[in-house]
PDB file as gemmi writes it, atoms N, CA and C in Angstrom:
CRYST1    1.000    1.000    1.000  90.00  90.00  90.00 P 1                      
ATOM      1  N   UNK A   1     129.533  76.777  87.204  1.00  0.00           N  
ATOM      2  CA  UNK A   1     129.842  78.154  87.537  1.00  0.00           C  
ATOM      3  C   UNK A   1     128.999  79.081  86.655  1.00  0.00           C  
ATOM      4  N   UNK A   2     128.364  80.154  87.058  1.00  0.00           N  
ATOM      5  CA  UNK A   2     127.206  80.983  86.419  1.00  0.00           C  
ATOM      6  C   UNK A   2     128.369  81.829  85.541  1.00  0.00           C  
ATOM      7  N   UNK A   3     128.092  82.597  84.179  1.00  0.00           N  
ATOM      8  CA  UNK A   3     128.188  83.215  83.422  1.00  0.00           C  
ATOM      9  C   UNK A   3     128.175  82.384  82.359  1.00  0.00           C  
ATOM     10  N   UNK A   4     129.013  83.674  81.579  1.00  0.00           N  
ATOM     11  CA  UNK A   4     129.509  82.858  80.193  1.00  0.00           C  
ATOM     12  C   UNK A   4     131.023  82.443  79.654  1.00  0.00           C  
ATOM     13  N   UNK A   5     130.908  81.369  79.188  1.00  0.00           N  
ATOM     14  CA  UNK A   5     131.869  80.753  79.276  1.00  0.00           C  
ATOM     15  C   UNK A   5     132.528  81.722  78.415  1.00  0.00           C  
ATOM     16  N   UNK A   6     132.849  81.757  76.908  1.00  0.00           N  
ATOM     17  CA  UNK A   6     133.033  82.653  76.139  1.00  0.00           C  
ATOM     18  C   UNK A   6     133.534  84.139  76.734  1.00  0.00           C  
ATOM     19  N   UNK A   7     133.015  84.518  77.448  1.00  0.00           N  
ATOM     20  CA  UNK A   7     132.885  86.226  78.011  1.00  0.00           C  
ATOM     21  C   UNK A   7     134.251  85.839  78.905  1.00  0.00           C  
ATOM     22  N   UNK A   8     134.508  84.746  79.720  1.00  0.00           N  
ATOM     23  CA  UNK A   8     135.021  84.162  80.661  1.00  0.00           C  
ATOM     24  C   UNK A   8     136.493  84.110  80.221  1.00  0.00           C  
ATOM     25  N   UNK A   9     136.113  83.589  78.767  1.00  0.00           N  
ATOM     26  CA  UNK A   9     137.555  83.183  78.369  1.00  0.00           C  
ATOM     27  C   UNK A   9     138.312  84.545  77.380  1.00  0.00           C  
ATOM     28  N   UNK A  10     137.318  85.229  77.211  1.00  0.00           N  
ATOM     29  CA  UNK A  10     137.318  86.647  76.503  1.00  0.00           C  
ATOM     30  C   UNK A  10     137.961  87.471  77.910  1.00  0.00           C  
ATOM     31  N   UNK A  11     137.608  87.651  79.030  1.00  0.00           N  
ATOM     32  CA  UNK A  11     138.313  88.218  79.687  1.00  0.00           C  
ATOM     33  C   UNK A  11     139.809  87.463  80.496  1.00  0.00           C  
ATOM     34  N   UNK A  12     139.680  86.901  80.276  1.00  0.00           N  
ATOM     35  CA  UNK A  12     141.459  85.718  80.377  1.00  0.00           C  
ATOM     36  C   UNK A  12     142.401  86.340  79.490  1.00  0.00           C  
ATOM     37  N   UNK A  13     142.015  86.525  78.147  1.00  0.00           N  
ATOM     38  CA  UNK A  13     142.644  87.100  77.337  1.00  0.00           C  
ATOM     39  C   UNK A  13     143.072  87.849  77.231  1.00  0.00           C  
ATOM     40  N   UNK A  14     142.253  89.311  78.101  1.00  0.00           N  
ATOM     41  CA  UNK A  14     142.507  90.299  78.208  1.00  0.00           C  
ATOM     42  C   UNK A  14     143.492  90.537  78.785  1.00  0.00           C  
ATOM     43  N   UNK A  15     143.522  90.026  80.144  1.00  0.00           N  
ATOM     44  CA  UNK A  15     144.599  89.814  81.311  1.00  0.00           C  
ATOM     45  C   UNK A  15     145.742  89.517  80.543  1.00  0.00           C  
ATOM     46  N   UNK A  16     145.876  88.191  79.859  1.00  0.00           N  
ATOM     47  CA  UNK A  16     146.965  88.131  79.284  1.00  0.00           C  
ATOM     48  C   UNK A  16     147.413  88.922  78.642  1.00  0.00           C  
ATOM     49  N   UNK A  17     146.874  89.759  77.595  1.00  0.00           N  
ATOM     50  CA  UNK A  17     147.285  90.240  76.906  1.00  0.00           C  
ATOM     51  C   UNK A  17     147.967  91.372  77.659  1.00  0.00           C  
ATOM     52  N   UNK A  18     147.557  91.860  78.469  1.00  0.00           N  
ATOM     53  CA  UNK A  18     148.287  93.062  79.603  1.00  0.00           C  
ATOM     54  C   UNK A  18     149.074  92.646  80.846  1.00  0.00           C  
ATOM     55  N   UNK A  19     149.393  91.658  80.252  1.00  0.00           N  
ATOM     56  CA  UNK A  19     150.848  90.986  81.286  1.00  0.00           C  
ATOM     57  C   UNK A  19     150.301  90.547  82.564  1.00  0.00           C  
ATOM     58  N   UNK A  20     148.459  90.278  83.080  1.00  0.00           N  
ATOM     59  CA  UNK A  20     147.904  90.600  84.677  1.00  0.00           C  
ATOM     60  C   UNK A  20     147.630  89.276  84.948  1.00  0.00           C  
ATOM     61  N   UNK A  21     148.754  88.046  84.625  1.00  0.00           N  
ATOM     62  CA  UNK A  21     148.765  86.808  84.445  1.00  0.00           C  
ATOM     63  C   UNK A  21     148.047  86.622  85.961  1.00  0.00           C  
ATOM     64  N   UNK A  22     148.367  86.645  86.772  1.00  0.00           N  
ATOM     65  CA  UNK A  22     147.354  86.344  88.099  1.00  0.00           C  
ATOM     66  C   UNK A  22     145.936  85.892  87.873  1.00  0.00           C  
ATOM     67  N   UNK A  23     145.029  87.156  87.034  1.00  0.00           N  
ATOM     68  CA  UNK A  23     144.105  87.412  86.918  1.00  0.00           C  
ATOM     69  C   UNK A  23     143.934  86.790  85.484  1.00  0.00           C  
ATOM     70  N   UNK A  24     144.361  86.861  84.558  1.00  0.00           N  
ATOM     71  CA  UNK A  24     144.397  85.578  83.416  1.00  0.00           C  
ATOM     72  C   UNK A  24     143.660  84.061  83.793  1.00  0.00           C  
ATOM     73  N   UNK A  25     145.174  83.902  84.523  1.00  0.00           N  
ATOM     74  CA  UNK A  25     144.906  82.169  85.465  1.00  0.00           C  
ATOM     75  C   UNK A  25     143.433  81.968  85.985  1.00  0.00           C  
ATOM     76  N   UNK A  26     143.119  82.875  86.717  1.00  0.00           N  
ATOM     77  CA  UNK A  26     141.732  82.500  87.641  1.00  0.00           C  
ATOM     78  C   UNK A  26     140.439  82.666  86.508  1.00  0.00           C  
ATOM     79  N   UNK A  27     141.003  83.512  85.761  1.00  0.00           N  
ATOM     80  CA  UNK A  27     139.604  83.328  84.615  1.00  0.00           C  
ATOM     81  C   UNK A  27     139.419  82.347  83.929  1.00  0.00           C  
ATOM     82  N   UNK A  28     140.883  81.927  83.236  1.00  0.00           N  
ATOM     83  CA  UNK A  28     140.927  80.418  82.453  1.00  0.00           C  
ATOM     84  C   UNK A  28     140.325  79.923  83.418  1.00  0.00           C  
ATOM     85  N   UNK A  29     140.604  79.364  84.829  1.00  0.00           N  
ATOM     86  CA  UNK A  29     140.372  78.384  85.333  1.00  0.00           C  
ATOM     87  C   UNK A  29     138.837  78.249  85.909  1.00  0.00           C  
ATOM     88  N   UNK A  30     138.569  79.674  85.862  1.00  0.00           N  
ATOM     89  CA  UNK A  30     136.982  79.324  86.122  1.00  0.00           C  
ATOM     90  C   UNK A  30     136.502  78.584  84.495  1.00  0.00           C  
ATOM     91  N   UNK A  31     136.696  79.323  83.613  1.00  0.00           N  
ATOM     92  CA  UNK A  31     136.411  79.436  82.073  1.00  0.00           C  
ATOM     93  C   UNK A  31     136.285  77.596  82.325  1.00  0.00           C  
ATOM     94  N   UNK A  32     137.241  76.380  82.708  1.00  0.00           N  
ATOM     95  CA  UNK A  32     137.290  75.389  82.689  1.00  0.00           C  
ATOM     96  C   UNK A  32     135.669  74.972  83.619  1.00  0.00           C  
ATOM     97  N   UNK A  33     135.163  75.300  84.537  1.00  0.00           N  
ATOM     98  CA  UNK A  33     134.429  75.141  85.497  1.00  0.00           C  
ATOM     99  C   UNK A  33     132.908  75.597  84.803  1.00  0.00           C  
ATOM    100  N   UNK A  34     132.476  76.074  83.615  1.00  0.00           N  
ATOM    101  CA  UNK A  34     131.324  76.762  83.512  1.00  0.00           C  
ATOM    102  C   UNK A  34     131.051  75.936  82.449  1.00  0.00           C  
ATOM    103  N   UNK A  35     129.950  75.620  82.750  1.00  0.00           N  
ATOM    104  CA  UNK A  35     129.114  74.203  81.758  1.00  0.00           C  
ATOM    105  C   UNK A  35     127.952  75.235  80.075  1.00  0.00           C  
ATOM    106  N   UNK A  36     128.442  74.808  79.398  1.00  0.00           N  
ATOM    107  CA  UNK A  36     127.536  75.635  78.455  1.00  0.00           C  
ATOM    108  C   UNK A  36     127.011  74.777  77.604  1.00  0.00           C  
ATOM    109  N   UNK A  37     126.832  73.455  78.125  1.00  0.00           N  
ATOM    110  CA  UNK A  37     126.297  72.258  77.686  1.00  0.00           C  
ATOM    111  C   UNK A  37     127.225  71.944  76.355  1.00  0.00           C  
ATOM    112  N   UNK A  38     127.802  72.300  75.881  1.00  0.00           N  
ATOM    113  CA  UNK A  38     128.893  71.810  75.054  1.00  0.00           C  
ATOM    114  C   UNK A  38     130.093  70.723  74.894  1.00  0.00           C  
ATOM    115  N   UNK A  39     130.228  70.072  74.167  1.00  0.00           N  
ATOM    116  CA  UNK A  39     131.536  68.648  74.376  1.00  0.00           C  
ATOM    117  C   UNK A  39     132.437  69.616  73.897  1.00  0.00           C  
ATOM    118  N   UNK A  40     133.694  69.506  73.851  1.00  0.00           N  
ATOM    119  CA  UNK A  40     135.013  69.683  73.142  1.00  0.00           C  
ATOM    120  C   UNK A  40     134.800  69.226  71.698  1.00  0.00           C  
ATOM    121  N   UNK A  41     133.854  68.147  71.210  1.00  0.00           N  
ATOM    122  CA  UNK A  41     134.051  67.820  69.620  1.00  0.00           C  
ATOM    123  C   UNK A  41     132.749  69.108  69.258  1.00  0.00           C  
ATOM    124  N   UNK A  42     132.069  69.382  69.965  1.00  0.00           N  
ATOM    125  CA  UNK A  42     130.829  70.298  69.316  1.00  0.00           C  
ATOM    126  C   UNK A  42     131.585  71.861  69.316  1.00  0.00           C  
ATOM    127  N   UNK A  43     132.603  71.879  70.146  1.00  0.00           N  
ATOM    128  CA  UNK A  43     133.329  73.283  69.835  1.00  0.00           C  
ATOM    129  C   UNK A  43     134.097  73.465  69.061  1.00  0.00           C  
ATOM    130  N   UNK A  44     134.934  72.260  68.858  1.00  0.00           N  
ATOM    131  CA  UNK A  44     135.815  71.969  67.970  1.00  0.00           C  
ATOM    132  C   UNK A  44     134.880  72.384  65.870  1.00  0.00           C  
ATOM    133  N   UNK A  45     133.686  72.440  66.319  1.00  0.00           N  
ATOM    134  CA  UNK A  45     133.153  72.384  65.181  1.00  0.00           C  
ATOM    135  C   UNK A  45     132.543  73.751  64.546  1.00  0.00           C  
ATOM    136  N   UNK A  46     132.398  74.792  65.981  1.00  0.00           N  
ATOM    137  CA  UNK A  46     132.210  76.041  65.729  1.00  0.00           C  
ATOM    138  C   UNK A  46     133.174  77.092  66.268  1.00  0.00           C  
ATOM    139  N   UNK A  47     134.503  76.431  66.217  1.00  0.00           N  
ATOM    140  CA  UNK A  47     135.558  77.603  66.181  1.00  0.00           C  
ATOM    141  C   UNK A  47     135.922  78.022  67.848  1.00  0.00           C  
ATOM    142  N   UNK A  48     135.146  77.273  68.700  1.00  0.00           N  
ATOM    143  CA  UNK A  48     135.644  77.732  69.979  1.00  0.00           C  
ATOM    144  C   UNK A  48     136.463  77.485  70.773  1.00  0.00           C  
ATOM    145  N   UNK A  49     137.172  77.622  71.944  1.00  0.00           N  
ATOM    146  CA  UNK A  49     137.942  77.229  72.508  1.00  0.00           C  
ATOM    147  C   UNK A  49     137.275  75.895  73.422  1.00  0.00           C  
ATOM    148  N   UNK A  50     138.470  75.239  73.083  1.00  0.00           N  
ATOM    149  CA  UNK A  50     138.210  73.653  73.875  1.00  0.00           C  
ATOM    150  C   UNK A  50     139.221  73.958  75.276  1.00  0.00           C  
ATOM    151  N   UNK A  51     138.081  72.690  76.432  1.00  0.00           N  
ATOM    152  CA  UNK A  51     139.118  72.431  76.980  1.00  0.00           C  
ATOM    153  C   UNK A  51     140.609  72.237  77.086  1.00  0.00           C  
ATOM    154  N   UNK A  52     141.142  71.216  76.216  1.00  0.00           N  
ATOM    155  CA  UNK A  52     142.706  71.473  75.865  1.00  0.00           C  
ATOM    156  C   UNK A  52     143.264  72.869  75.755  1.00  0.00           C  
ATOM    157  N   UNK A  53     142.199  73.536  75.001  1.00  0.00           N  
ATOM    158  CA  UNK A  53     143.082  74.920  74.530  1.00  0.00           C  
ATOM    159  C   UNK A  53     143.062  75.860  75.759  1.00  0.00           C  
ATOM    160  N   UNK A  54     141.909  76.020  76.621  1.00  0.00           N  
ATOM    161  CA  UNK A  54     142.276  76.554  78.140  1.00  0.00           C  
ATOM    162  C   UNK A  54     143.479  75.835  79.221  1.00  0.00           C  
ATOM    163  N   UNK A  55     143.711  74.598  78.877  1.00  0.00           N  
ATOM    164  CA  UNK A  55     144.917  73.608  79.896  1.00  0.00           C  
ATOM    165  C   UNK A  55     145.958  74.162  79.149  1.00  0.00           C  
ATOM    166  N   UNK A  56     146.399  74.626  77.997  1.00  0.00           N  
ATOM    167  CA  UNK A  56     147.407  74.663  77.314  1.00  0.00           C  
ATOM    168  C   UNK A  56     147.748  75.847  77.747  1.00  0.00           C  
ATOM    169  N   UNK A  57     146.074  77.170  78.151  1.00  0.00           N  
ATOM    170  CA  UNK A  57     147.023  78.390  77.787  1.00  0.00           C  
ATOM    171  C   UNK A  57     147.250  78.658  79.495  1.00  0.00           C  
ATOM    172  N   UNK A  58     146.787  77.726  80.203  1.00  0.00           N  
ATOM    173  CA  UNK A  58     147.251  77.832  81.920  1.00  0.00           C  
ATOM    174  C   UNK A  58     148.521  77.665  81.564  1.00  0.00           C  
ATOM    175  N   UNK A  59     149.277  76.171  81.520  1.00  0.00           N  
ATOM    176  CA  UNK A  59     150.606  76.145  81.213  1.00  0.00           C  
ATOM    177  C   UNK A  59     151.743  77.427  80.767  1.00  0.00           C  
ATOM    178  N   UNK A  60     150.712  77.298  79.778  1.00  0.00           N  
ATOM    179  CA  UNK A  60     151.939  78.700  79.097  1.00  0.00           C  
ATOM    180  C   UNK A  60     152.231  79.740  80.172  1.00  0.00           C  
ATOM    181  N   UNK A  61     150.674  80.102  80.828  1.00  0.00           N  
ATOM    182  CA  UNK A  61     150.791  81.807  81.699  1.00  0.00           C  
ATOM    183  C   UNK A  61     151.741  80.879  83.190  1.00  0.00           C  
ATOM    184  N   UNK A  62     151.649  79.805  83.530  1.00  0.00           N  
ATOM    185  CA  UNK A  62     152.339  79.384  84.578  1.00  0.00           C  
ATOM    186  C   UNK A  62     153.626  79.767  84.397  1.00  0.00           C  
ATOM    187  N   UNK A  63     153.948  79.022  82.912  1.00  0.00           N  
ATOM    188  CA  UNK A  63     155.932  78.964  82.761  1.00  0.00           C  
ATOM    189  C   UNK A  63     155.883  80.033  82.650  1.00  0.00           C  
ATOM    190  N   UNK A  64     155.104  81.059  82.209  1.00  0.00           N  
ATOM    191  CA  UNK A  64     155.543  83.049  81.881  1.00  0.00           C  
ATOM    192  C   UNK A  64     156.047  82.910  83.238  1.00  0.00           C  
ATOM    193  N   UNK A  65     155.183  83.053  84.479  1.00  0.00           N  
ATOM    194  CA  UNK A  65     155.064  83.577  85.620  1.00  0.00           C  
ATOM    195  C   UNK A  65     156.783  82.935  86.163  1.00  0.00           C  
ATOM    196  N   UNK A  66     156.977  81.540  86.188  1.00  0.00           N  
ATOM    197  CA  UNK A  66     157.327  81.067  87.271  1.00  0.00           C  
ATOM    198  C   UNK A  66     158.071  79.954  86.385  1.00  0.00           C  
ATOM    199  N   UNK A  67     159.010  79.420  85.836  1.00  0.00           N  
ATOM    200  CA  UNK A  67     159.491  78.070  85.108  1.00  0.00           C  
ATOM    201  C   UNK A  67     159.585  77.013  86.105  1.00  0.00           C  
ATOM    202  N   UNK A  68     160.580  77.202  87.249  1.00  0.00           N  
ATOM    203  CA  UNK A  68     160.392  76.746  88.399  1.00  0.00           C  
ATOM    204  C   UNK A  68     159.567  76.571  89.292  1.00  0.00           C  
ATOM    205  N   UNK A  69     159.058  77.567  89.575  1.00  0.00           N  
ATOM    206  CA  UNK A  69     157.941  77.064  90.645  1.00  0.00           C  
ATOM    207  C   UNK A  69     156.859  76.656  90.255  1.00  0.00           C  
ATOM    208  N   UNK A  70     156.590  76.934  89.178  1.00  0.00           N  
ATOM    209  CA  UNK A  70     155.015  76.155  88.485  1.00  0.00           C  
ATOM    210  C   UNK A  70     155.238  75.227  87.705  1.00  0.00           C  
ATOM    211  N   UNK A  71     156.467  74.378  87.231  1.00  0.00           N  
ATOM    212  CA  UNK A  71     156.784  73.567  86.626  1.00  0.00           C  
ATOM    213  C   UNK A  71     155.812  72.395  86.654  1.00  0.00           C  
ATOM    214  N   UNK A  72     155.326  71.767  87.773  1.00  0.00           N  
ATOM    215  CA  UNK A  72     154.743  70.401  88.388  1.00  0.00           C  
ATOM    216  C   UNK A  72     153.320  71.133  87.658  1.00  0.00           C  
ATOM    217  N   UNK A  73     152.425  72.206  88.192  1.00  0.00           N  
ATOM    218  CA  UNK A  73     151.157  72.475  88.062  1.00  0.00           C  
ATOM    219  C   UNK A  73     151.092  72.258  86.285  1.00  0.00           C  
ATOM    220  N   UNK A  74     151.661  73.027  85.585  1.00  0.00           N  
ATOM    221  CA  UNK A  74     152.130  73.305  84.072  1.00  0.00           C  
ATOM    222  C   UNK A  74     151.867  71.751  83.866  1.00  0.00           C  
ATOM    223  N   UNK A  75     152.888  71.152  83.967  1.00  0.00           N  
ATOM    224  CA  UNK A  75     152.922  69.944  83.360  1.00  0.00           C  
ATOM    225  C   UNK A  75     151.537  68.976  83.716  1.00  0.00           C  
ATOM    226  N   UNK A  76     150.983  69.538  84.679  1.00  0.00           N  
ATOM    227  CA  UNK A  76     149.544  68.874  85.401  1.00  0.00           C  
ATOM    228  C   UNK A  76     148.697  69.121  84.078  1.00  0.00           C  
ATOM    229  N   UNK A  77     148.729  70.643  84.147  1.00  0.00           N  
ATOM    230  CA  UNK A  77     147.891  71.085  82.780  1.00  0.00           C  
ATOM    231  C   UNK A  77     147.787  70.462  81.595  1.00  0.00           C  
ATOM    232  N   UNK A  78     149.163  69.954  81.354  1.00  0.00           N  
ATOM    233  CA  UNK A  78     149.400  69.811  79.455  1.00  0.00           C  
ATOM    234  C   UNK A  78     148.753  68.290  80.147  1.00  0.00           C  
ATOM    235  N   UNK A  79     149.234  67.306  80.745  1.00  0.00           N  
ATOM    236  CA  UNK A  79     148.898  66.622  80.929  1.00  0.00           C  
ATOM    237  C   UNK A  79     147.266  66.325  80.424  1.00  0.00           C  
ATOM    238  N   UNK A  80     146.261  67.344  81.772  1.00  0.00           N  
ATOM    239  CA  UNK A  80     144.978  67.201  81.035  1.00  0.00           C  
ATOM    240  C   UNK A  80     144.471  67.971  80.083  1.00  0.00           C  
ATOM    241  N   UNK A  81     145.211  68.669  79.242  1.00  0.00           N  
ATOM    242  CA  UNK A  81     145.019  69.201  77.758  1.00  0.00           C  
ATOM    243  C   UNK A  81     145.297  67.821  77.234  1.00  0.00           C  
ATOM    244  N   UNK A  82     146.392  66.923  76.950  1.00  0.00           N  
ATOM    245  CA  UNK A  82     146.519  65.917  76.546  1.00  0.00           C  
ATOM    246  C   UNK A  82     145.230  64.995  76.911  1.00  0.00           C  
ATOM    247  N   UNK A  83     144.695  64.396  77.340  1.00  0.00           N  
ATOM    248  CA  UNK A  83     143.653  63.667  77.533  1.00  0.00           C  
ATOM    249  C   UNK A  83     142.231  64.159  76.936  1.00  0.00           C  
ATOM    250  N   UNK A  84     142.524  65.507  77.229  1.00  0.00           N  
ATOM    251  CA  UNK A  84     141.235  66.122  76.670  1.00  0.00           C  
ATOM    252  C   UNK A  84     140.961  66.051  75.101  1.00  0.00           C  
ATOM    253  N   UNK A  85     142.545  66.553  74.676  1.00  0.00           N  
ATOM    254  CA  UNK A  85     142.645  66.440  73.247  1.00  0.00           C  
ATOM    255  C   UNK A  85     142.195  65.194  72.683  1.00  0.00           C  
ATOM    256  N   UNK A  86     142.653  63.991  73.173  1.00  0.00           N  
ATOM    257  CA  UNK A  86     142.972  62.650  72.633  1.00  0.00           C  
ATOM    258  C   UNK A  86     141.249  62.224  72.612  1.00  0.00           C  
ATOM    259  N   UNK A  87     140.484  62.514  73.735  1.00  0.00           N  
ATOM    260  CA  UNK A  87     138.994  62.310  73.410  1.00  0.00           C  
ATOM    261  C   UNK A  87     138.546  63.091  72.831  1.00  0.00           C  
ATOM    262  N   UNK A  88     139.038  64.253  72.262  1.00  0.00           N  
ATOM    263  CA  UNK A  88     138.127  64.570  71.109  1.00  0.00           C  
ATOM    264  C   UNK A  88     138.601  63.999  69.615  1.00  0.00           C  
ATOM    265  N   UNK A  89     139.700  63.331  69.564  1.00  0.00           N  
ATOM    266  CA  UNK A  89     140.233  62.754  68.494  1.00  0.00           C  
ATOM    267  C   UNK A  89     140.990  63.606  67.565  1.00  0.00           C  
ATOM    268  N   UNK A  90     142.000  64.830  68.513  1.00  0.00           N  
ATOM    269  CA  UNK A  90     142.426  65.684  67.629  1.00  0.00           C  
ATOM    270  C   UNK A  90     143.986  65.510  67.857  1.00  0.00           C  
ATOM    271  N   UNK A  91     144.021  64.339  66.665  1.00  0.00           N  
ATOM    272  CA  UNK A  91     145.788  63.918  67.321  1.00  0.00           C  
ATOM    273  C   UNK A  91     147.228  64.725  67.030  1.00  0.00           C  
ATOM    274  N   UNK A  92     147.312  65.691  65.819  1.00  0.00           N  
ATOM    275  CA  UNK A  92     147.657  67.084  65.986  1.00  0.00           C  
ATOM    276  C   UNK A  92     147.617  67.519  67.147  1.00  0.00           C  
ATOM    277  N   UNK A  93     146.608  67.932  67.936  1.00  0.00           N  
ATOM    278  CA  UNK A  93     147.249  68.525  69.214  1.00  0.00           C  
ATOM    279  C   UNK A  93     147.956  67.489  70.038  1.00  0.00           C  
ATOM    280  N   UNK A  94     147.666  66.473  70.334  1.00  0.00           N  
ATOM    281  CA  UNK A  94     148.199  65.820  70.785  1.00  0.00           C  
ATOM    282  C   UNK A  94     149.413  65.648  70.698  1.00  0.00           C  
ATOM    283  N   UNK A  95     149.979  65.536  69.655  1.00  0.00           N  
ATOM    284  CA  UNK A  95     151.028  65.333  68.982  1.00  0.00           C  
ATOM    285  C   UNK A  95     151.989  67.102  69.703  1.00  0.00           C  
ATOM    286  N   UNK A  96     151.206  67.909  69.745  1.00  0.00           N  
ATOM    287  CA  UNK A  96     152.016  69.281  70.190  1.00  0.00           C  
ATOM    288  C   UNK A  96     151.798  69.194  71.505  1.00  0.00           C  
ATOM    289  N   UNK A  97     150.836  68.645  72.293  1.00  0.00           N  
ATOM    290  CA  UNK A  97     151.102  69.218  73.844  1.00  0.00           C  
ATOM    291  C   UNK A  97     152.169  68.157  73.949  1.00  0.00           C  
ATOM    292  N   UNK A  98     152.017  66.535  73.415  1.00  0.00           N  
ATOM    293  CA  UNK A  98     153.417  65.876  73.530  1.00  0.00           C  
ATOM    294  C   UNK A  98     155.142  66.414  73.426  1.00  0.00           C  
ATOM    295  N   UNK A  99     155.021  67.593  72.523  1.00  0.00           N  
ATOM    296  CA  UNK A  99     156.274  67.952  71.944  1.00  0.00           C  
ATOM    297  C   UNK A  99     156.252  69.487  73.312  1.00  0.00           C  
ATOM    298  N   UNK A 100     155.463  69.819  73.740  1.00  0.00           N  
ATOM    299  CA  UNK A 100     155.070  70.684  75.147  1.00  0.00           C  
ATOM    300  C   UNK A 100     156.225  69.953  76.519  1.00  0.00           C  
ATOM    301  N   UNK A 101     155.498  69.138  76.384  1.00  0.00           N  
ATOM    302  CA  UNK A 101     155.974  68.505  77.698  1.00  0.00           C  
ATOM    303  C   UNK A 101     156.789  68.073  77.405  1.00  0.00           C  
ATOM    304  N   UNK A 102     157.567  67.537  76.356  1.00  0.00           N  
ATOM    305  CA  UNK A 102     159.274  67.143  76.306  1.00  0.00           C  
ATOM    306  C   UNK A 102     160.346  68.853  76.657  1.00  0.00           C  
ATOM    307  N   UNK A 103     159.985  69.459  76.140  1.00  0.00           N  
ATOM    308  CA  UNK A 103     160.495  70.770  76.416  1.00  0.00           C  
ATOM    309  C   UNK A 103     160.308  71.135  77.866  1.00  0.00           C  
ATOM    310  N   UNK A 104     159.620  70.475  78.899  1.00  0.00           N  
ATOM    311  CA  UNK A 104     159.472  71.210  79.709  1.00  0.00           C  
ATOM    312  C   UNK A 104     160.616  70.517  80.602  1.00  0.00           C  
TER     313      UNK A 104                                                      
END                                                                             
């Protein structure tokens, strides 16, 4: 997907931050889709947001929106935040999207 990933996930934020969760969601989820030649361990190393951390913050804006009706998608998410995490070898998160999905 063309832009920037960063800018991408910079405007997700925004949304969130002004309650326009709709428009949040579709940015994270492009934000997941835009290649900036980067792994999750090479971001992990300059402070950026990883995959996991975009699956995590879908989840969250899902259960804002909807506990019920987005329950299944949410848990889809942590799910592949969990996998994502675990290959970058960051078992701390792991360990929290685990304690995520028992709550849910």
């Amino acid at each position: 997907s063309l832009g920037s990933r960063e800018g991408t996930i910079n405007a997700a934020e925004h949304f969130a931050a002004k309650n326009l969760t709709r428009f949040a969601l579709i940015f994270f989820k492009k934000a997941l889709t835009q290649n900036d030649r980067w792994t999750d361990d090479t971001r992990i190393i300059f402070g950026q947001a990883c995959s996991y951390d975009l699956h995590i913050r879908i989840a969250e804006i899902l259960m804002q929106r909807d506990k019920t009706l987005n329950h299944e998608e949410a848990l889809h998410h942590l799910m592949l935040a969990r996998e994502a995490a675990k290959a970058a070898g960051v078992e701390n998160i792991v360990k929290d999207i685990d304690d995520r999905i028992e709550s849910l």
